[in-house]
KEKE-327216 format. One record per residue (C-alpha): residue number from 1; residue in three letters; x, y, z. Coordinates in nm, 3 decimals, padded with zeros to 5 digits. Each point is the difference from the previous one (the first is absolute). Layout:
# KEKE-327216
{atom NUM; ALA; {X; Y; Z}}
...
This chain:
# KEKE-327216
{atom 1; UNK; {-10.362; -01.921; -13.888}}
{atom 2; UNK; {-00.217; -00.091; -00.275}}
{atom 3; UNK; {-00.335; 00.088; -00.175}}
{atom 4; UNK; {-00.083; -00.205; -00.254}}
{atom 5; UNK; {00.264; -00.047; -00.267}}
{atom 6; UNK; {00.240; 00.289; 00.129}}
{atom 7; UNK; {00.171; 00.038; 00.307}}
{atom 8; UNK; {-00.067; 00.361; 00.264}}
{atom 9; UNK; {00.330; 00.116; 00.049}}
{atom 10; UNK; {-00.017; 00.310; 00.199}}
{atom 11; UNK; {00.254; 00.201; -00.158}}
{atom 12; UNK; {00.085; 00.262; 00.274}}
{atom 13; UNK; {00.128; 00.301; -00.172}}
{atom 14; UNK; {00.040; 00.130; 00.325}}
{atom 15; UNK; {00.299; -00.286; 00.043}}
{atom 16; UNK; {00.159; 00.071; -00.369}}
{atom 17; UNK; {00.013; 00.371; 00.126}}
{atom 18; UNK; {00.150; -00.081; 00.309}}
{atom 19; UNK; {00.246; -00.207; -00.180}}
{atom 20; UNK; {00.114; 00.268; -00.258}}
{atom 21; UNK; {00.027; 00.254; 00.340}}
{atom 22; UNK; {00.236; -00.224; 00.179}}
{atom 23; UNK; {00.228; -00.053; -00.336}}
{atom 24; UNK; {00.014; 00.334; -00.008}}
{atom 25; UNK; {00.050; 00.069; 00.386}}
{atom 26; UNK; {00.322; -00.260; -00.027}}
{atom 27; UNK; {00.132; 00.209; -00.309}}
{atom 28; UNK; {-00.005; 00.320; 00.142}}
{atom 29; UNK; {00.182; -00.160; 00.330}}
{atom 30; UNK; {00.257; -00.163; -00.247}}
{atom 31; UNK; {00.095; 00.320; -00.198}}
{atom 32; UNK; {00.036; 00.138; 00.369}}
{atom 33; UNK; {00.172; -00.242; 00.021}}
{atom 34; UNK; {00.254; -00.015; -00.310}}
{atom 35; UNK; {-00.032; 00.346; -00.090}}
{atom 36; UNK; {-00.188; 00.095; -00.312}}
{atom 37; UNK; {00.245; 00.166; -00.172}}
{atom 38; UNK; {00.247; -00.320; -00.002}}
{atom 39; UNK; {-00.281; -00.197; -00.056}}
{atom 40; UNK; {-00.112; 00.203; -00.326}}
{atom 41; UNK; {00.374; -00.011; -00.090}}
{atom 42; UNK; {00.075; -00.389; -00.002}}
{atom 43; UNK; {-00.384; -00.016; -00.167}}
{atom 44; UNK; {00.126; 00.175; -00.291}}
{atom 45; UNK; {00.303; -00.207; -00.035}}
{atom 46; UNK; {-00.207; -00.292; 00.011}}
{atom 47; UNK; {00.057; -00.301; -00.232}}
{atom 48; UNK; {-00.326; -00.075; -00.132}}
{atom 49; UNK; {00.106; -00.366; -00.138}}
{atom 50; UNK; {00.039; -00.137; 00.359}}
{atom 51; UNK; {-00.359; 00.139; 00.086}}
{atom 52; UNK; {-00.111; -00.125; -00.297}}
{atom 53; UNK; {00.155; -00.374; 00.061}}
{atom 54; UNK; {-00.145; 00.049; 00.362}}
{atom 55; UNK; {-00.379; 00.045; -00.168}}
{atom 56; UNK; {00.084; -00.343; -00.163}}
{atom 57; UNK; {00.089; -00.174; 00.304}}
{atom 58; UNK; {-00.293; 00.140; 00.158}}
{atom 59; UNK; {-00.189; -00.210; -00.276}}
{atom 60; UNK; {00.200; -00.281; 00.032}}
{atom 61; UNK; {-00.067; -00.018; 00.424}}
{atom 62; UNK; {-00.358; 00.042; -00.128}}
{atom 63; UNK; {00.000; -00.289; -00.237}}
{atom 64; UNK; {00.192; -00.169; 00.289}}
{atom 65; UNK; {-00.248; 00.019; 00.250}}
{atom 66; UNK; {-00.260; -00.104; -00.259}}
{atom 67; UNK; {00.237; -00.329; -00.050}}
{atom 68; UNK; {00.016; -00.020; 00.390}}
{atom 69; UNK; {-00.401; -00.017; 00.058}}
{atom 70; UNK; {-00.013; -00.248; -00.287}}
{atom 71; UNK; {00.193; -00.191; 00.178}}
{atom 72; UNK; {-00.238; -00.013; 00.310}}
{atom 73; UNK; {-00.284; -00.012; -00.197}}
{atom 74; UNK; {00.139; -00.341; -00.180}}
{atom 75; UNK; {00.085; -00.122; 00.378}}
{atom 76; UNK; {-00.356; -00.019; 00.058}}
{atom 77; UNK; {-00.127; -00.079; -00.335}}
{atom 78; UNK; {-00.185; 00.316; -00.141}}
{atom 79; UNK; {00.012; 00.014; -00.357}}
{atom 80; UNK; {00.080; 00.379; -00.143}}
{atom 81; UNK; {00.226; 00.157; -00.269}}
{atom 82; UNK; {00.280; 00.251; 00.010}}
{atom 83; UNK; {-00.190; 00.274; -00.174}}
{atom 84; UNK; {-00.265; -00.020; 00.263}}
{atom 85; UNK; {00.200; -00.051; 00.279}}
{atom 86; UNK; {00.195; 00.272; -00.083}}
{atom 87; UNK; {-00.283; 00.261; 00.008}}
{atom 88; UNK; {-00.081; -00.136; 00.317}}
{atom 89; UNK; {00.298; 00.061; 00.169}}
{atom 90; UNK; {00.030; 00.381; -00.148}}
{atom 91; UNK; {-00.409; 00.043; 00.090}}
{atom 92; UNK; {00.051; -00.089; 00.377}}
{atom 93; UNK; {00.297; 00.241; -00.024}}
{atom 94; UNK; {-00.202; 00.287; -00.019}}
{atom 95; UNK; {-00.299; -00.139; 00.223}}
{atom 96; UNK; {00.259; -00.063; 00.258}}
{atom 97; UNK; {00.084; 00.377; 00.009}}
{atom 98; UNK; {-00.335; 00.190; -00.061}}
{atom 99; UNK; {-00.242; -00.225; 00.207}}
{atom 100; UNK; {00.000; -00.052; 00.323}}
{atom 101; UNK; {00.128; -00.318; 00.165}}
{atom 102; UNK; {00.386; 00.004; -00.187}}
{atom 103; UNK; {00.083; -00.332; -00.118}}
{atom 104; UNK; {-00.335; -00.184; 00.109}}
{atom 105; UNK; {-00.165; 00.218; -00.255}}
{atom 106; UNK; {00.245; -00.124; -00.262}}
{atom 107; UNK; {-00.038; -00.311; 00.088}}
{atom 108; UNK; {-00.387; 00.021; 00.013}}
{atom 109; UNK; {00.032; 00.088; -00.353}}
{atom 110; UNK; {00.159; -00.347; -00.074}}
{atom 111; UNK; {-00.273; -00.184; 00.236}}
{atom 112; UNK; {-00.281; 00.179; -00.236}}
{atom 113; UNK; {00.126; -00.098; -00.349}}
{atom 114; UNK; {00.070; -00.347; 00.135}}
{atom 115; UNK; {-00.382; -00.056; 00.147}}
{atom 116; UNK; {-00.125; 00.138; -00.319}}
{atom 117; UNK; {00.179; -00.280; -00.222}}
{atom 118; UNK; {-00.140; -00.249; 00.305}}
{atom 119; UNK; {00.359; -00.070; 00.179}}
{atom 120; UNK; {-00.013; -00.086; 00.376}}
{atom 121; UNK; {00.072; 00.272; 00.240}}
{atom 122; UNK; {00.244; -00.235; 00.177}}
{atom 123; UNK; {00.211; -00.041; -00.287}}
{atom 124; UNK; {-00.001; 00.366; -00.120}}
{atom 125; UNK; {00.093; 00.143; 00.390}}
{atom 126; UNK; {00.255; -00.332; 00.001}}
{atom 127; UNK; {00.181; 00.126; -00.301}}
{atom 128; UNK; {-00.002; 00.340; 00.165}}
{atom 129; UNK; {00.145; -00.132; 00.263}}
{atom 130; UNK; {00.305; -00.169; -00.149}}
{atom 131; UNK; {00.070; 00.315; -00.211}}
{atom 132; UNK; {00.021; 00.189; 00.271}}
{atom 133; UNK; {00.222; -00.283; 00.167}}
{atom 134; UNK; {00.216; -00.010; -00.216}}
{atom 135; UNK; {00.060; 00.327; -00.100}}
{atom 136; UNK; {00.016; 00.137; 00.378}}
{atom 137; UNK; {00.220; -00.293; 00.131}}
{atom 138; UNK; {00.348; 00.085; -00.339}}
{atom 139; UNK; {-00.062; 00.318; 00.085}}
{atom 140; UNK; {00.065; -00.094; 00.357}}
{atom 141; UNK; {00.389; -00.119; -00.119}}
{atom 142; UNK; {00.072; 00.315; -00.143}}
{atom 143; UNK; {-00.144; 00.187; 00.258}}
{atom 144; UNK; {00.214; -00.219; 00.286}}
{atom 145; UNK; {00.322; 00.087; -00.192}}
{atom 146; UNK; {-00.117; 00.420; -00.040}}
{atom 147; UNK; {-00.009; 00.010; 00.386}}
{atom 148; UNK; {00.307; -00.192; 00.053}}
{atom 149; UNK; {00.179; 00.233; -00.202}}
{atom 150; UNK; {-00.190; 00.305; 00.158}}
{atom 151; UNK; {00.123; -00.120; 00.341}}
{atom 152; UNK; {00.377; -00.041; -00.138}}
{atom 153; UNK; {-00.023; 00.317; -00.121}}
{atom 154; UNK; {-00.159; 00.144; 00.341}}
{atom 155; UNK; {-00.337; 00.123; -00.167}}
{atom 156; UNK; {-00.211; -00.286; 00.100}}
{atom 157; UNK; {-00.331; 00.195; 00.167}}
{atom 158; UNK; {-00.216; -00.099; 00.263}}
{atom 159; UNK; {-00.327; 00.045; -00.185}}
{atom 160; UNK; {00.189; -00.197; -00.313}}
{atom 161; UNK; {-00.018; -00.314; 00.259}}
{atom 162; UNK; {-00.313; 00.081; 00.082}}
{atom 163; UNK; {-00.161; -00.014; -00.337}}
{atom 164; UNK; {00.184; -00.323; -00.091}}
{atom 165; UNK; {-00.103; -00.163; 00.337}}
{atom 166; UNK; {-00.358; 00.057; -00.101}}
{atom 167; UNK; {00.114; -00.130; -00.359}}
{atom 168; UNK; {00.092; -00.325; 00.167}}
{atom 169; UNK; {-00.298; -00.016; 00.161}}
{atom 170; UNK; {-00.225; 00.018; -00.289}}
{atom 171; UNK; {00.190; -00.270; -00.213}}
{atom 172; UNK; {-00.012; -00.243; 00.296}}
{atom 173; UNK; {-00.382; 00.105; 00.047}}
{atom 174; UNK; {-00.018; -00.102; -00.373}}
{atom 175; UNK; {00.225; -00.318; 00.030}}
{atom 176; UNK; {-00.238; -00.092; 00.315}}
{atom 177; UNK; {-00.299; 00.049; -00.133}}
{atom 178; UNK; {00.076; -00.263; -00.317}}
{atom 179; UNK; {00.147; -00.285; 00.254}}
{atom 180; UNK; {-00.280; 00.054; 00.176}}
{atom 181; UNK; {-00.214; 00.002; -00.279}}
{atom 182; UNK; {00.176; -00.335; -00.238}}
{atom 183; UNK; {00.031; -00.156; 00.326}}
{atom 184; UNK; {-00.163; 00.047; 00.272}}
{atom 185; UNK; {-00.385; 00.115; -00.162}}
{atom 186; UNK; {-00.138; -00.071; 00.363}}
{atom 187; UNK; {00.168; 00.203; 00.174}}
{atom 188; UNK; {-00.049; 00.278; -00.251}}
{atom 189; UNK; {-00.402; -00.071; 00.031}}
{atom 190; UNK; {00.035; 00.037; 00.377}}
{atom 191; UNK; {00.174; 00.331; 00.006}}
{atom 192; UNK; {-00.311; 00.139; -00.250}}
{atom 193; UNK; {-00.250; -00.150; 00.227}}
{atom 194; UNK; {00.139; 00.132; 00.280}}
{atom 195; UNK; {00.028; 00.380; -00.183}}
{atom 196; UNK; {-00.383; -00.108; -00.076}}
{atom 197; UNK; {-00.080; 00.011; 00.357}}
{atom 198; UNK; {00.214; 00.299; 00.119}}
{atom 199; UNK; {-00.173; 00.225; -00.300}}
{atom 200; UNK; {-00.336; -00.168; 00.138}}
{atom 201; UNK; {00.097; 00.107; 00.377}}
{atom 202; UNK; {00.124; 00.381; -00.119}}
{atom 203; UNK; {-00.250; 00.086; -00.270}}
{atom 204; UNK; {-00.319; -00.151; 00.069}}
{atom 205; UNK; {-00.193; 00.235; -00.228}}
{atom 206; UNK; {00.194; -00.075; -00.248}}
{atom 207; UNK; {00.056; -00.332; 00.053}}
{atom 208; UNK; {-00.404; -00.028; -00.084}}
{atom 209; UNK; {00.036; 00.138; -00.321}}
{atom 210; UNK; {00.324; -00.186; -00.130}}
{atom 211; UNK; {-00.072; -00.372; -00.245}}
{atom 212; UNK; {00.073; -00.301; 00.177}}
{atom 213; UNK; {00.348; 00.026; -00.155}}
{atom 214; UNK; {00.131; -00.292; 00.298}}
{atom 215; UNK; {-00.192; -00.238; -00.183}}
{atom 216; UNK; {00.205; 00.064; -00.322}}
{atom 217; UNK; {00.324; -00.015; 00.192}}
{atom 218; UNK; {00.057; -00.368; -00.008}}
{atom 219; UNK; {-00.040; -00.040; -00.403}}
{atom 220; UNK; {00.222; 00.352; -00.063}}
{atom 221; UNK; {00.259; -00.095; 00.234}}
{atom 222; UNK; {00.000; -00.357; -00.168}}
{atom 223; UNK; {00.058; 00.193; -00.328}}
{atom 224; UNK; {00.249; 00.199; 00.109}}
{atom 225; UNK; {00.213; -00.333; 00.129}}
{atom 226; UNK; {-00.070; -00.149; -00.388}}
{atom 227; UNK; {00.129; 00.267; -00.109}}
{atom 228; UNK; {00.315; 00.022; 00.148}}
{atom 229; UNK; {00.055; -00.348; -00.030}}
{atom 230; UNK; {-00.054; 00.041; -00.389}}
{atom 231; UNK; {00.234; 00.266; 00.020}}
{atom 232; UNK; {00.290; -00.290; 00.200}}
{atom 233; UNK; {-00.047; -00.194; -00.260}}
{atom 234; UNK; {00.072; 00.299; -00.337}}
{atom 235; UNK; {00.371; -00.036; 00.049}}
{atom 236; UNK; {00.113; 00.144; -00.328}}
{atom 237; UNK; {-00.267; 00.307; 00.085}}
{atom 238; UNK; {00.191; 00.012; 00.306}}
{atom 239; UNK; {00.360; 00.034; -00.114}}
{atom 240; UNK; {-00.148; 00.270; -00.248}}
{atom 241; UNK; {-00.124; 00.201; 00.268}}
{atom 242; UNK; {00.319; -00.038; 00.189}}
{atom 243; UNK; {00.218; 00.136; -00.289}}
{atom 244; UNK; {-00.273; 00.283; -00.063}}
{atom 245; UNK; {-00.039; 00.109; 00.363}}
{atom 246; UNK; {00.407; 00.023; 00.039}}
{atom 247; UNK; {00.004; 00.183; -00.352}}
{atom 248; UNK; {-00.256; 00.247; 00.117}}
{atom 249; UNK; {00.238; 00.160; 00.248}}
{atom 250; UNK; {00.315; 00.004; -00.258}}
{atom 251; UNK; {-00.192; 00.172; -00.277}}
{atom 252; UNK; {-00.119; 00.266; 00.282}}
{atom 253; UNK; {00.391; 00.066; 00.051}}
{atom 254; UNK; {00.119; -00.052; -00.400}}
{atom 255; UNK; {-00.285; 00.314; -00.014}}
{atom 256; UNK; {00.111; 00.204; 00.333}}
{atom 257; UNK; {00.378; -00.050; -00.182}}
{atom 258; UNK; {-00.102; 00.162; -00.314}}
{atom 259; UNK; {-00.133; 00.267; 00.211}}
{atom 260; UNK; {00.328; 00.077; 00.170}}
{atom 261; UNK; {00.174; -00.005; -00.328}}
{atom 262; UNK; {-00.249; 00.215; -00.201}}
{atom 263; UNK; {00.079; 00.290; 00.305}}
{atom 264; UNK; {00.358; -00.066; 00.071}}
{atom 265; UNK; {00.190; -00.312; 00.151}}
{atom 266; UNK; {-00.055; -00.336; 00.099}}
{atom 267; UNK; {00.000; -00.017; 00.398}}
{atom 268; UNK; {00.088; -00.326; 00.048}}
{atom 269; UNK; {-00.139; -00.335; 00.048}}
{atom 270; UNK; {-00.044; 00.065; 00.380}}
{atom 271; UNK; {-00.150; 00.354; -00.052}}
{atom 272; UNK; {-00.246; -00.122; -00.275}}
{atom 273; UNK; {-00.134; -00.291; 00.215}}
{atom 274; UNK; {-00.025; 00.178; 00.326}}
{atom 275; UNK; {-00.197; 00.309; -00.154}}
{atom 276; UNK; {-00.220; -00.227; -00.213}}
{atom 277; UNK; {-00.089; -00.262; 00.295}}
{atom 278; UNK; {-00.064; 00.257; 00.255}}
{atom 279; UNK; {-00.237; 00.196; -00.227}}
{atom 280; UNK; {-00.155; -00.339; -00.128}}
{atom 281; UNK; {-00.037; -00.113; 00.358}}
{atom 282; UNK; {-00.226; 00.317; 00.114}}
{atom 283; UNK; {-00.192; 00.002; -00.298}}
{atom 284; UNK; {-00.114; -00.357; 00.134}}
{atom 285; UNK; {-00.068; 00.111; 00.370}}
{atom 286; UNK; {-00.081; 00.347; -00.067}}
{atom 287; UNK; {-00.366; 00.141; 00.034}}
{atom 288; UNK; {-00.027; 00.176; -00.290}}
{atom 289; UNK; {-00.126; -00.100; -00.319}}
{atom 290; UNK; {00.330; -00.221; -00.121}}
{atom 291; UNK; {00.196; 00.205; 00.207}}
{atom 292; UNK; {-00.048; 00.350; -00.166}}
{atom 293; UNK; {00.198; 00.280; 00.196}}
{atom 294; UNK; {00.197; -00.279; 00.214}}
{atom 295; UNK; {00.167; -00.157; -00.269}}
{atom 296; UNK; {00.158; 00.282; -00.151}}
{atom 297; UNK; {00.101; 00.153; 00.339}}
{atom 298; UNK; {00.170; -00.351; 00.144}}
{atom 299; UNK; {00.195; -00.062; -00.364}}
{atom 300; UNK; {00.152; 00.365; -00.004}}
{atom 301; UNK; {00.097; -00.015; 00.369}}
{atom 302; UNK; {00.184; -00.340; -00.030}}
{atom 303; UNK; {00.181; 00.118; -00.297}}
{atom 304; UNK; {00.086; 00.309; 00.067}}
{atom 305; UNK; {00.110; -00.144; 00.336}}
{atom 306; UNK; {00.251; -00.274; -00.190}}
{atom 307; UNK; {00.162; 00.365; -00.148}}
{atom 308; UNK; {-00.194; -00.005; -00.321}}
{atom 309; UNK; {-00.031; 00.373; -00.041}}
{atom 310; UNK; {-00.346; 00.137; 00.014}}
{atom 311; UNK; {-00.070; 00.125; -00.319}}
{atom 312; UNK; {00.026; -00.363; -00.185}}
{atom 313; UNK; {-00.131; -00.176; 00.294}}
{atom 314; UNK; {-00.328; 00.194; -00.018}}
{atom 315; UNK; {-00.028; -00.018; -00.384}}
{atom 316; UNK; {00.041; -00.343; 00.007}}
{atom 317; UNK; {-00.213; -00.049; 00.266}}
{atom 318; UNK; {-00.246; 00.172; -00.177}}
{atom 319; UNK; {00.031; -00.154; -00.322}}
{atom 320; UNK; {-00.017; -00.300; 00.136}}
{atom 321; UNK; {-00.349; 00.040; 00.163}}
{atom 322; UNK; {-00.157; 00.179; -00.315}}
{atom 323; UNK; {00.109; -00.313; -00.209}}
{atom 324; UNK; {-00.045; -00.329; 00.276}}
{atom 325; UNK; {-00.347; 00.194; 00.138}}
{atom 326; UNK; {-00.142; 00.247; -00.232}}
{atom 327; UNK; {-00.016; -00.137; -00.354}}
{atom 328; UNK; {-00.153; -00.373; 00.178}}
{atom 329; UNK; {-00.238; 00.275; 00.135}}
{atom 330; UNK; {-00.051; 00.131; -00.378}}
{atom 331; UNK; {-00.022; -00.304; -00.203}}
{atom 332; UNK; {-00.228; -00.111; 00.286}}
{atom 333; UNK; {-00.255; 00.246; -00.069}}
{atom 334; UNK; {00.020; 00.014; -00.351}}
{atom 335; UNK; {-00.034; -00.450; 00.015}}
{atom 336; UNK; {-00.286; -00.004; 00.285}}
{atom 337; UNK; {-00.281; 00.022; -00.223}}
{atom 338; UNK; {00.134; -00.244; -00.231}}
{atom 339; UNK; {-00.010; -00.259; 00.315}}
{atom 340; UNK; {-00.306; 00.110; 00.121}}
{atom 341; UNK; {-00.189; -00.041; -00.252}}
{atom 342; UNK; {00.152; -00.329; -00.238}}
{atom 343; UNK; {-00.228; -00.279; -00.002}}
């Protein structure tokens, strides 16, 4: 990951291609879809200061989710400002999409620019960890309340349980994993001795060829446990990362509301949620690179399924993707080098 001063990161053009072809695969579908010459028509009689006040909130749910990884990072007591922070958070944006390895790239990023201002890794992958936490587990309400209201309305899915069973999963794996680690730290070392042994057993070869990273196991799991208990003890850190986590989600619908109104009609306060959490949710679980092609599909289907006619649904839809995922992409790239490179 690094070479000297600067980090490798293998941008894959290869993936950024691949991510422009499936945006465009799910637009062609959804003009199928909504037919193009309805969809052209309500375009045209767009109003263009509900887009615009949807590219503000769109700042303001970035600024947001700066304030929200503040937060964790004052939990476990790294020191760094807004300004930085905040080109962080739009920098692993666009690592997350164009290099391999999603959101551990992004978050690789943040592990980097910590180790070169001499942070622990435990306290840099801790406050990872309770973003991610936090964020996942309000989003969890609002996503409980979309599929109670699918099922009243008889459009709960199958694969919509599915998704949000493996949801559930991955926030308890993430709840486990810091019990474990604030306290229980032995049991914690066991497991990764005992992973030691099976990787020992499997791979052999490369077994020989590995550090004697067990040794170091003991003093980073010990870290980790600091860490979190640092974190116990940051309780106004922690109420602000409550309030920011829960306001990540209603910004996120304040924008998807603009949306609706800059191409028609409000739908509704069941309609808005539904379609937002069920697109959220499979951009979470979804393979692709923040859920390109999958999110755009799932959001149209659920609305146009709650009788929001095509046309706006896929506009919206759209919109809403080109503001929440392409312009963190955008300032991204055009703030990478600034991170990369600061001293």
């Amino acid at each position: 990951m690094m070479q000297g001063k600067e980090p490798i990161f293998v941008i894959s053009r290869f993936r950024l291609l691949y991510i422009v072809i499936l945006f465009l695969a799910a637009v062609l579908i959804a003009i199928r879809l909504g037919q193009a010459q309805e969809i052209w028509r309500v375009f045209q009689r767009a109003n263009w200061a509900w887009i615009a006040v949807a590219a503000l909130l769109q700042i303001a749910l970035l600024v947001n989710q700066t304030d929200l990884y503040k937060s964790a990072y004052r939990m476990v007591q790294l020191p760094l400002n807004f300004k930085e922070l905040f080109l962080l958070v739009t920098s692993a944006a666009f690592v997350s999409a164009v290099v391999p390895g999603g959101t551990i790239s992004g978050a690789s990023l943040m592990i980097y620019d910590g180790l070169r201002q001499g942070w622990e890794v435990s306290r840099i992958l801790m406050a990872n960890f309770i973003f991610y936490l936090f964020d996942y587990s309000a989003f969890l309400a609002l996503l409980v309340a979309a599929l109670l209201y699918l099922f009243w309305r008889g459009s709960l899915q199958q694969y919509e349980i599915m998704a949000t069973a493996f949801l559930l999963a991955l926030v308890g794996g993430l709840f486990a994993v810091l019990f474990f680690t604030g306290a229980r730290p032995a049991t914690v070392l066991n497991l990764i001795r005992r992973l030691s042994r099976l990787v020992s057993r499997l791979f052999p070869k490369v077994d020989q060829h590995l550090p004697p990273w067990e040794s170091k196991a003991e003093e980073f799991v010990g870290q980790l446990s600091k860490a979190l208990k640092a974190a116990g003890y940051s309780r106004p850190a922690l109420f602000q990362a409550v309030f920011h986590a829960l306001l990540m989600d209603g910004i996120s619908l304040l924008q998807v509301q603009a949306l609706f109104l800059a191409f028609g009609q409000a739908p509704g306060l069941g309609r808005l949620i539904a379609g937002y959490a069920i697109g959220v949710l499979f951009m979470i679980v979804s393979i692709t690179p923040q859920g390109v092609g999958v999110v755009e599909g799932a959001m149209t289907t659920v609305y146009i399924s709650l009788g929001v006619p095509p046309e706006q649904a896929v506009l919206v839809t759209f919109s809403y993707r080109a503001l929440s995922f392409w312009l963190p992409v955008l300032l991204g790239f055009m703030f990478l080098k600034k991170v990369v490179v600061r001293e």
